[in-house]
N, C-alpha and C positions, 0 to 999 in steps of 0.2 A: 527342544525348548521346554520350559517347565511354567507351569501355572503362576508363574510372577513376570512373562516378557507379555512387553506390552508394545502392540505396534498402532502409529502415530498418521493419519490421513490430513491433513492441514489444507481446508479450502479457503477462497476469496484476497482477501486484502492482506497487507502488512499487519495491520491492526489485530488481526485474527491469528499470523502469524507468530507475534509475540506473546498472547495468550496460551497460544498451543505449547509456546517454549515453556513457557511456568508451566502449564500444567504437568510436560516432561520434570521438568526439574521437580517438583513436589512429588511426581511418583519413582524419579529415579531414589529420591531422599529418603522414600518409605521403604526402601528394598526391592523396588519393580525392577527388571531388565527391560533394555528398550531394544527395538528389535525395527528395522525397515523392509522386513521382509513381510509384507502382509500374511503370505501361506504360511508362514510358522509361528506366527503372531497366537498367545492362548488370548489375548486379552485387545479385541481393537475398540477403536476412540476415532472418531470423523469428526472435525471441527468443523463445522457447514457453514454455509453461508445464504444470506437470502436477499441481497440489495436489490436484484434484480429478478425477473424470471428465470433468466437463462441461469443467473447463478445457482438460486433453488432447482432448478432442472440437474444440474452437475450437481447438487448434495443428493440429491433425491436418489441420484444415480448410483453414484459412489453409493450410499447405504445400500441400496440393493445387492450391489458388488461387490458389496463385505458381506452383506450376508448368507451369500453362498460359501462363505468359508466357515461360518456360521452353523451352515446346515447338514456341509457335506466336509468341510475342514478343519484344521486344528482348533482353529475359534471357537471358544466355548462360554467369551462372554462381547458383546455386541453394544457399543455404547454412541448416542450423539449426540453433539456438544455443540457450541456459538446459538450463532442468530437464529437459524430456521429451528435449532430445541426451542430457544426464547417465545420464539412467536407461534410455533406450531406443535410441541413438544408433544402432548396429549393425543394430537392427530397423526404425529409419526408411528406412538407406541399404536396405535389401534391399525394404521393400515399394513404396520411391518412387524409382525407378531414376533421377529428374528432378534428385534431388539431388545438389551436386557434393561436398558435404562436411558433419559434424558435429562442435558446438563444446559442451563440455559447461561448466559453470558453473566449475568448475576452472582453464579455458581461455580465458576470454573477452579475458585482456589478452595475447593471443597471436594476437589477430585477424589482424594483417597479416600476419603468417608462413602461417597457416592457409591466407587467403586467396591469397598468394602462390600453395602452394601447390597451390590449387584450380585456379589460373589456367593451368598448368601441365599438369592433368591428374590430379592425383594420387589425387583425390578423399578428401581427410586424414580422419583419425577423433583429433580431440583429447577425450579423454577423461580425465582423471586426478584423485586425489583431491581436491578442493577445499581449498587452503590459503593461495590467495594473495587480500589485501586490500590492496584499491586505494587512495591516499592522496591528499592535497591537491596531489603532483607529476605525478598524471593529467590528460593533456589530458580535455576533458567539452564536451559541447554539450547545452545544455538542450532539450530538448522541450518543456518545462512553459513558459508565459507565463514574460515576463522579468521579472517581480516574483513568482513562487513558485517556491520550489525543494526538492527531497526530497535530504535527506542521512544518509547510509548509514552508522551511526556505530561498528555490529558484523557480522558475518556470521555464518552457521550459526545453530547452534541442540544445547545441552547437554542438554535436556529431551528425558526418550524418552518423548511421547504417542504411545498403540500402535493409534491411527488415523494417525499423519504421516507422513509420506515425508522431510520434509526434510531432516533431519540427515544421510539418507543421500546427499541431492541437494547440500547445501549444506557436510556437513563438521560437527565441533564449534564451538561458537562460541570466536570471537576480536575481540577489543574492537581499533577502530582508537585507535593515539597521540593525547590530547586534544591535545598542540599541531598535529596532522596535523588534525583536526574543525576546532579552531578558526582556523587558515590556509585552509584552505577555505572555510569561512561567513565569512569574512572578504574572500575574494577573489570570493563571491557578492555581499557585501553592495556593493562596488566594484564592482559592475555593474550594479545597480539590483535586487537580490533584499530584499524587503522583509519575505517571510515564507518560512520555514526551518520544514520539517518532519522533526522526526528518527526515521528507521526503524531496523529491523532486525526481526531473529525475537522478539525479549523487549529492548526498550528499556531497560528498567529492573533487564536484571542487568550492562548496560556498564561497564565494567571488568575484568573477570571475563577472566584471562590477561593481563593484562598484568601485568610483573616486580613494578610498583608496586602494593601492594594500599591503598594511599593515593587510586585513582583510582576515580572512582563518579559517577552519571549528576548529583548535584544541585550536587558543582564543577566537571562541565562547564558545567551551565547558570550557575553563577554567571560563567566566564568566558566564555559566548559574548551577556550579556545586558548587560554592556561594548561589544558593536561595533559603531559607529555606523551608522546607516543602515538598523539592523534594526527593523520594529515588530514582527511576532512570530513565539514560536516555539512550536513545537504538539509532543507526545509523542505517538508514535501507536506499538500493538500494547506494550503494557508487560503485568506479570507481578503478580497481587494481592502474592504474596510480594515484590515488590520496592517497594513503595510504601511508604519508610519516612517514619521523622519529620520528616526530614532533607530529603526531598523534596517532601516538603507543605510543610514551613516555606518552602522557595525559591521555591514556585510561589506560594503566597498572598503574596507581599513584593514578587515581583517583577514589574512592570507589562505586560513583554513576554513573556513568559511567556504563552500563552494557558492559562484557565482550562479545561480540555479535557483529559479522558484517556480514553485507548482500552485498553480492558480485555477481552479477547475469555476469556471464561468458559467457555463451551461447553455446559456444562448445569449443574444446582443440585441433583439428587440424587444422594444417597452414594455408592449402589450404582455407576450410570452413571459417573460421575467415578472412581472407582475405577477400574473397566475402561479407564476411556481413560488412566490411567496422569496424572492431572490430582491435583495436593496440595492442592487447594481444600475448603473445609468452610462450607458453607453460611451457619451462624453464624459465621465469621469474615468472610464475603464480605460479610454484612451489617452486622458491626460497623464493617469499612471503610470501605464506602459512606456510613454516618453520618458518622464523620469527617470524609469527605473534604467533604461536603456543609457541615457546622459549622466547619472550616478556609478553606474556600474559598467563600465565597458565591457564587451561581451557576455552578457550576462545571458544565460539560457532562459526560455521562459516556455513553459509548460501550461495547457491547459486540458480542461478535457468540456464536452459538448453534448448535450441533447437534439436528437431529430423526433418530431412527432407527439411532441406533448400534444393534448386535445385543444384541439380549435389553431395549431401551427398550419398557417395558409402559406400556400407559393408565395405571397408577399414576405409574408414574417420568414420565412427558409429563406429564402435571395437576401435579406439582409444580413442573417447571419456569414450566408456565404460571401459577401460583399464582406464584412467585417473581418474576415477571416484572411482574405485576399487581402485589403489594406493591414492587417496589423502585424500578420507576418509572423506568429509562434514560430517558435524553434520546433518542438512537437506539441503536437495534441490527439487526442482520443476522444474517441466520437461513441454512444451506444443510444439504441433506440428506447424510447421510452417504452416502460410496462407499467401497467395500470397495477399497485401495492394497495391489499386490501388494509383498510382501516388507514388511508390518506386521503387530504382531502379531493386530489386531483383524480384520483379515479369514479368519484361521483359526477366528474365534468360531463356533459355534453362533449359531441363533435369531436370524439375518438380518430384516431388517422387508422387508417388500413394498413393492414402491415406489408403489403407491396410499396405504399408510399414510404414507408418510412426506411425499409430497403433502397429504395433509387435514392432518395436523402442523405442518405448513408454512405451511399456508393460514391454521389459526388462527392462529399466532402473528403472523404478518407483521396481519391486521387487528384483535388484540391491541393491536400495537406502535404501528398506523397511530391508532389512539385514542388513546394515551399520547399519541402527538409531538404531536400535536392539541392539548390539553392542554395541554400543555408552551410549545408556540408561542404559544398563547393568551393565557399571565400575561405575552408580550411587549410584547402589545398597546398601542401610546402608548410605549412605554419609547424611546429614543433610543440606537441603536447606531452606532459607529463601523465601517463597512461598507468591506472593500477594494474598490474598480470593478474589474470582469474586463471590459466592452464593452458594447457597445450591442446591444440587442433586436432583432432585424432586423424590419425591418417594420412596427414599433411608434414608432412616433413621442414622443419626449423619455422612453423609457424605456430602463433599464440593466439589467446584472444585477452581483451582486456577492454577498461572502459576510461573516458577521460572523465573529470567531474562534470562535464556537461552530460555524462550521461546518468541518469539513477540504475541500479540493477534492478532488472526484470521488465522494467516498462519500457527503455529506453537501446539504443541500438548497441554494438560493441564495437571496438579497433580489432581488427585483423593483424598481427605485428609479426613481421618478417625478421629472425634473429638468427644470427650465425653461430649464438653462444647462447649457452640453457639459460633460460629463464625460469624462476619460484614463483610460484602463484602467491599473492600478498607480494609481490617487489613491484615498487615504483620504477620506473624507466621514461626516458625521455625519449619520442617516436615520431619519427618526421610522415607526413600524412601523404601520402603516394596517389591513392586513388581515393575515390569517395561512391556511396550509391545514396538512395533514399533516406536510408536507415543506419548502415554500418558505413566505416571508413576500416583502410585498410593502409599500415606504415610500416616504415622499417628502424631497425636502429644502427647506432653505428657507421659503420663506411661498407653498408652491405648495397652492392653493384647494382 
């Protein structure tokens, strides 16, 4: 390996993910080599993350563990990049002396300058407010299989939940140009990307700053469900207040469109919700979900939850869990609260013990693992058209694959029993045999 490969650690969210790809593409464009092999990497880069404790605990890690290569390996230059640079950058370089440089989420399309001058000696500290979004004229190298791709269609985030950090890592939000979104999924779909997953911080308030207040999440999807070569496109992290009529109506019409929303709620009583600075009301979360259920037939719905905000009493937990029980997700994800310095919920009173927030935890997740049960169950015989991601290793004429109820990475897979090779990126139709919590397992064909 020669002093221009450059290898790529990619922590936390989707979000962070598709920054990581520009930043590839900006240094494959300069003449870098990219390399996955950390040991022969001259040049590594951690995209870190920091939403949570535990997630800062795995960036903190990961650098330490690069920089043993750092110290005793090919690595000769040592750099860290996202949220935990944004927020702690200063404090990285002073307690990991291994480090040559820090890139904070403001910075990221500034890579090859940085890196330049790290190369140099300089050891840069790019740090500055976050305001710039990258568009359809960024180079990008996909990480994700080349029939799935996450596209990043706003940044930041305008909503002050006073457990988040983000706004202050990410900036206010800013909606990219739909002709920028749809030149991009466009120039995805021309390279064989078959399904399009659209992120940001709240999906479903896109548009929101741009000049035009004409521009809003269900005419983009009306014009990205025009481009050929796409079969589908999935909303993932959207806002209850943004789910208008207007966006039901598009999604129940239109075939590409996957039937699937991800609505991360966080909890279901007043008080709690309150505190975290959340506009949700319970009866209204409820009246939704029927909606959305009576508009959209089987429509998957996704959330995710908090245990142990301060001051969450057995009362306020049993509600949730009561909530949870009646509304019946498809999936959800649960993680404990951690006290984020500089919010305002870590100044709270009446911290929960992190035993309690464990048992919290514990139920809900075998709550949820009943539901999906469930859930999976009424699949039983039903015949799904299932994307292929590759073969089972091991396992002889078996694949795996996902239907659009499920998202990649967060979400379970199809087990597909086939008599005849399957291409990873090929559609097939797969009748559902068994089922568990998480995965389902089908076959195709007239196989016995």
């Amino acid at each position: 390996m020669t002093g221009k490969t450059v290898g790529f650690i990619s922590l936390g969210c989707a979000k962070n993910l598709v920054d990581t790809e520009v930043m590839l593409g900006l240094l494959q464009k300069a003449g870098y080599d990219i390399t996955i092999d950390a040991s022969s990497a001259y040049i590594l880069i951690v995209n870190t993350c920091s939403f949570i404790d535990q997630a800062k605990e795995e960036s903190i890690e990961t650098l330490l563990e690069m920089a043993e290569y750092r110290k005793k390996g090919n690595c000769k230059i040592l750099l860290a990049a996202g949220c935990l640079s944004q927020g702690h950058g200063k404090e990285l370089l002073k307690e990991i002396p291994e480090l040559d440089g820090v890139v904070g989420t403001g910075c990221f399309h500034s890579i090859v300058e940085i890196l330049a001058d790290a190369l140099v000696g300089k050891r840069p500290v790019y740090i500055e407010q976050p305001r710039v979004l990258y568009d359809h004229t960024f180079p990008r190298i996909l990480s994700t299989p080349s029939y799935t791709a996450y596209v990043k269609i706003a940044e930041g985030c305008s909503h002050r939940c006073s457990f988040c950090v983000i706004p202050q890592l990410r900036g206010s939000y800013r909606s990219r140009d739909p002709v920028s979104v749809v030149k991009e999924v466009e120039g995805l779909a021309d390279q064989g990307v078959k399904e399009i997953n659209l992120i940001a911080q709240d999906t479903t308030s896109y548009g929101r700053g741009l000049s035009s207040g004409r521009v809003n999440l269900p005419l983009l999807l009306e014009e990205l469900v025009k481009i050929e070569g796409l079969k589908w496109i999935r909303i993932l992290y959207g806002y209850p207040g943004g789910i208008t009529e207007d966006l039901i109506e598009v999604m129940s019409r239109e075939e590409k469109i996957c039937s699937y929303l991800d609505l991360p709620l966080q909890h279901a009583h007043p008080e709690i919700l309150k505190k975290m600075r959340r506009p949700f009301h319970k009866t209204k979360i409820k009246e939704l979900l029927k909606k959305l259920r009576e508009k959209i037939p089987g429509i998957v719905l996704r959330s995710s939850f908090m245990v142990g905000f301060p001051s969450e009493t057995e009362e306020h937990f049993n509600e949730l869990y009561s909530f949870l029980e009646e509304m019946q997700f498809d999936r959800a994800g649960f993680f404990s609260y951690s006290p984020q310095e500089g919010t305002p919920s870590a100044l709270l009173d009446k911290q929960i013990p992190e035993q309690i927030k464990e048992e919290r935890f514990g139920k809900l997740t075998k709550l949820q693992r009943k539901i999906s049960l469930q859930k999976n169950r009424s699949l039983l015989g039903s015949s799904l058209e299932v994307l292929i991601e590759g073969k089972v290793p091991n396992k002889k004429d078996f694949y795996v694959g996902r239907f659009s109820g499920q998202a990649p990475e967060i979400d379970g897979v199809v087990y597909v029993k086939s008599n005849s090779s399957l291409r990873s990126g090929e559609m097939m139709q797969v009748k559902i045999i068994s089922v568990g919590s998480y995965d389902l397992q089908g076959k195709t064909g007239n196989i016995n």
